[in-house]
C-alpha positions, 0 to 999 in steps of 0.5 A: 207703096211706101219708102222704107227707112233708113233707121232701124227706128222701132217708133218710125211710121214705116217699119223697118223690115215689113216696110209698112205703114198705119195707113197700110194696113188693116186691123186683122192680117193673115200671116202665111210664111211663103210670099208666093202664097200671097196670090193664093189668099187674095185670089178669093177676095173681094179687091186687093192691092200689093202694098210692100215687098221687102226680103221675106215680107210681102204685104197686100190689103182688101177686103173679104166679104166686105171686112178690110184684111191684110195678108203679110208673109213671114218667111220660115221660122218663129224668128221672122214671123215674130219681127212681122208680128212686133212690127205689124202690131206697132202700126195697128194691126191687132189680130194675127191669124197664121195661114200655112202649112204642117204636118199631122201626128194623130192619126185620124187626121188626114192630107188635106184636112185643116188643123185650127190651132188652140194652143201651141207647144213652145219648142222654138227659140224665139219666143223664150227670149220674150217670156218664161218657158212656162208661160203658156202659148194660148189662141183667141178663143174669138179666133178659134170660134171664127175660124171653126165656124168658117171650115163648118161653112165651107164644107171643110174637114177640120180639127182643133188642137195643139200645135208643136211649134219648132226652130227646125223642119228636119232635127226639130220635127224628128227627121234625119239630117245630112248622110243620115244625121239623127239628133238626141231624142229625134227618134221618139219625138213625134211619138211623145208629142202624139201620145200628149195629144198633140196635132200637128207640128210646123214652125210660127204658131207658138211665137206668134200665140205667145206675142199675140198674148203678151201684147194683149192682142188675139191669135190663132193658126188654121194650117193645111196637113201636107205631111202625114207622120204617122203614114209617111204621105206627104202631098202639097194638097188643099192649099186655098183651103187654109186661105179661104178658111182665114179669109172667111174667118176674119170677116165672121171675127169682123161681124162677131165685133160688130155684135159684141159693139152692139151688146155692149160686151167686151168678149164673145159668148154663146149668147150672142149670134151672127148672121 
């Protein structure tokens, strides 16, 4: 494990509130918000071992299917997911993946299922201190086509879409408050969101797409549905399967590099395959 600093130094080789190092971690890490969901990500790996704990941010690094990966917890909220982004990224790390839990708003998705985020509504704060509000919040489509391929060869239900990224769990994301408290516009708010389409809802993505294509790095979300808004289930179901799903997935992303190395292309496309 390595010493954390005793500066707020953005160029220090141990960040600050990640407490990790270059020599730490791998290129692509899983970002689950719960430190407690660390457990449930390795268990499915090949080898592991715990690197860094600091407030929110617990860090282990393996492999899966032979393809080195690191897993880092954000804690709540885009703030503190942003923070692990900027820092994981200064010291290498070049694909973030998002691995958590939400809320379906489209009525044929189900507790249980996995969503695959393409792009994200930017309703959080965070990321609007980075960019312009019309900047669009985007996916890899490398990303995406990883993680797809990996729900198809496990056998779980998916779905791909947009994510409602919010600052808050209760007025945010259309429940009441305290003693009944109802925010201006709460009511409709799921309702608007499902009629633009919209899939689920939850609270990093957006910040974490949005950074990710700023700093030309690539970014995605697979979430497991807890809450069904449309029915008013809620049940803490099917959480390995977002785990395994991102696990299996940055290994395929690791072979889909591989191959574009070998092609002598820069993107991958449908001319090209994998075993």
């Amino acid at each position: 494990m390595t010493d954390r600093p005793d500066s707020e130094d953005p160029n220090a080789e141990t960040q600050y509130h990640v407490d990790v190092g270059p020599d730490d971690v791998a290129e692509t890490v899983l970002l689950p918000g719960n430190p407690e969901r660390i457990d449930r990500i390795v268990e499915c790996w090949d080898e592991y071992d715990d690197v860094a704990h600091h407030r929110e941010y617990r860090t282990a690094t393996g492999r899966y299917d032979g393809a080195p990966l690191s897993v880092t917890s954000t804690g709540i909220g885009s703030p503190s997911a942003a923070i692990a982004v900027e820092e994981l990224a200064r010291v290498g790390c070049e694909t973030f993946i998002r691995v958590g839990s939400c809320g379906a708003i489209q009525p044929d998705v189900s507790v249980g299922d996995l969503v695959i985020t393409t792009g994200a509504v930017r309703q959080e704060g965070t990321s609007d201190e980075y960019v312009r509000e019309d900047y669009p919040a985007v996916a890899d489509h490398e990303v995406v086509s990883a993680l797809v391929a990996a729900a198809e060869r496990l056998g779980y239900d998916y779905h791909t879409g947009l994510t409602a990224s919010t600052d808050s769990f209760y007025a945010g994301q259309g429940r009441p408050g305290f003693e009944g408290f109802e925010a201006a516009g709460a009511e409709g708010l799921i309702d608007e969101l499902s009629e633009a389409n919209v899939t689920n809802v939850e609270m990093e993505a957006s910040a974490i797409l949005t950074l990710a294509s700023i700093y030309g790095l690539r970014g995605s979300a697979v979430c497991t549905v807890y809450a069904d808004r449309n029915g008013g289930e809620f049940s803490v179901t099917g959480e390995s399967r977002a785990a395994e799903t991102a696990s299996l997935g940055a290994a395929l992303l690791a072979k889909m590099d591989a191959r574009k190395a070998e092609a002598g292309v820069d993107r991958w496309h449908a001319g090209l395959s994998i075993e």
